[in-house]
C-alpha positions as CSV (number, residue, x, y, z in Angstrom):
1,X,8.8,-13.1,-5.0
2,X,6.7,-10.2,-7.1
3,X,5.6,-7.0,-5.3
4,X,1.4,-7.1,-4.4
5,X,-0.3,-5.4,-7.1
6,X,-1.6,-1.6,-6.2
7,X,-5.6,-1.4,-6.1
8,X,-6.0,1.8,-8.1
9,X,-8.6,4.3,-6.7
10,X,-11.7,4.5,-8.4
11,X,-14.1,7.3,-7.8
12,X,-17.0,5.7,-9.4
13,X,-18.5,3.5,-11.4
14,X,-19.9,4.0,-14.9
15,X,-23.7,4.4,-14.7
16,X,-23.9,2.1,-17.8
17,X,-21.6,-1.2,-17.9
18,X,-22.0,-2.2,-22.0
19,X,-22.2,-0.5,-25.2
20,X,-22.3,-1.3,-28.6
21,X,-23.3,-0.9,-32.1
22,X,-26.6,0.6,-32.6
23,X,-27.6,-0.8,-35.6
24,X,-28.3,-4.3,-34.1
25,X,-26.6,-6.3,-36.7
26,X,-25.9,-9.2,-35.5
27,X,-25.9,-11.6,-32.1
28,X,-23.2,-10.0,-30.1
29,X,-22.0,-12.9,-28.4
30,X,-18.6,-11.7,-27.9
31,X,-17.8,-8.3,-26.3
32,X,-14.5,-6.5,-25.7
33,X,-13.9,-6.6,-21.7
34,X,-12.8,-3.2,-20.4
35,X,-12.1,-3.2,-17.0
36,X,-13.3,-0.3,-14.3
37,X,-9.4,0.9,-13.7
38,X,-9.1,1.1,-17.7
39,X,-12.4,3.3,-18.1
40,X,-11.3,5.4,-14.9
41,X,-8.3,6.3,-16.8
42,X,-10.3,7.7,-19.9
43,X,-12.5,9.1,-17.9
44,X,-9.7,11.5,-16.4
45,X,-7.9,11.7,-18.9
46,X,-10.3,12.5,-21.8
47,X,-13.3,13.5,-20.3
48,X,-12.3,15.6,-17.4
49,X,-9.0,16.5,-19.3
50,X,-6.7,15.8,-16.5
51,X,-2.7,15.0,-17.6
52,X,-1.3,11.6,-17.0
53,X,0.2,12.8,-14.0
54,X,-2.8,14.1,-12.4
55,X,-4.3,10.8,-13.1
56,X,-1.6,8.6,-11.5
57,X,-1.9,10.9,-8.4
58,X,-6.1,10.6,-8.6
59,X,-6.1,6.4,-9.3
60,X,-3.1,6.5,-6.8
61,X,-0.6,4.5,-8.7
62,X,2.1,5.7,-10.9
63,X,2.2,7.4,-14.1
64,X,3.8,4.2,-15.9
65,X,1.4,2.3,-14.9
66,X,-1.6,5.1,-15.9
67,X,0.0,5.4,-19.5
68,X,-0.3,1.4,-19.4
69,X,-3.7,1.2,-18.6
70,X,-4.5,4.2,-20.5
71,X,-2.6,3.0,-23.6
72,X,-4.9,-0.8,-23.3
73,X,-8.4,1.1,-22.8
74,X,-7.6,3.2,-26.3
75,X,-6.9,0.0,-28.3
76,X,-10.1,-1.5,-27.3
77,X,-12.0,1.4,-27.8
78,X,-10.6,1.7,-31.2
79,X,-10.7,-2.0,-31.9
80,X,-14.8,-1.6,-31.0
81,X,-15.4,1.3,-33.1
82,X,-13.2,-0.5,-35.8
83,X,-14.4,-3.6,-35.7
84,X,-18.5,-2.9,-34.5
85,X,-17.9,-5.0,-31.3
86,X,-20.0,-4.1,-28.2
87,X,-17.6,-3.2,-25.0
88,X,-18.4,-4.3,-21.6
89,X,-17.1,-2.7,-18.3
90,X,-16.3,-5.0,-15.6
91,X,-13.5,-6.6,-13.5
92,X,-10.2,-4.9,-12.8
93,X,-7.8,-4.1,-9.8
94,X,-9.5,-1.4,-8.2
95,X,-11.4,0.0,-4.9
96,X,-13.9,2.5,-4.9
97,X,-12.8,5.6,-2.5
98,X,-15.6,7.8,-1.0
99,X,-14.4,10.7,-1.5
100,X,-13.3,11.6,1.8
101,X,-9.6,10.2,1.9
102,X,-7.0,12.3,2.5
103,X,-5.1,11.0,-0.4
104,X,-8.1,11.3,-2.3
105,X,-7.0,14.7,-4.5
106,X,-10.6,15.2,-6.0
107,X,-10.2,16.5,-8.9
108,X,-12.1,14.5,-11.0
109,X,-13.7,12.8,-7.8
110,X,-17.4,11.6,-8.5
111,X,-17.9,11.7,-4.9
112,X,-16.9,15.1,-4.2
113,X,-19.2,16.5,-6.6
114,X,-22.0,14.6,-6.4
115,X,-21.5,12.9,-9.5
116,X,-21.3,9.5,-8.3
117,X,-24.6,7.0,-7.8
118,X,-23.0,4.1,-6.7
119,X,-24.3,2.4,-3.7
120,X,-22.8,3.6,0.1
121,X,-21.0,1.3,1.8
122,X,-18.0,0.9,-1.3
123,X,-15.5,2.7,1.4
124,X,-11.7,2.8,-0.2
């Protein structure tokens, strides 16, 4: 019998859920699904510039498993930018924390720095 699967700790969710070509060529019809775990990871990682380490110990999962997710989020940001496909954000393995968990390590927290608008109530 397999092991559960992890919900990885998300600190919040992306203000905007789709994005795409601006040049409006096109019905998009078909969009490349990023999920919420996938876009946490480049958030982390690229955006607040935190190693893949620090990540694992943020999303609370482990590294592996962050350089997995990591790794499938770059393809299909690459594949949209490649191939003019719009990306949408949704779905995933995840819970959102509130930023007040002890295992929360809030460094690139939303929460903790008031960066987050997501609705109260989303307790990890």
């Amino acid at each position: 019998m397999s092991r559960p699967r992890k919900h990885r700790r998300v600190c919040g969710l992306p203000e905007t859920n789709s994005f795409g070509p601006l040049n409006g060529r096109g019905d998009h019809k078909s969009f490349i699904i990023m999920t919420v775990d996938e876009y946490e990871t480049i958030r982390l990682i690229d955006f607040q510039g935190l190693t893949q380490d620090q990540c694992s110990k943020q999303m609370n999962i482990g590294r592996t498993t962050v350089q997995g997710i990591y790794s499938q989020a770059r393809v299909k940001i690459a594949k949209s930018l490649v191939e003019g496909m719009p990306i949408r954000i949704e779905g995933g393995n995840y819970k959102l924390c509130n930023g007040y968990e002890k295992t929360c390590m809030g460094v690139g927290c939303r929460h903790r720095f008031g960066w987050d608008k997501t609705p109260e109530g989303n307790d990890f």
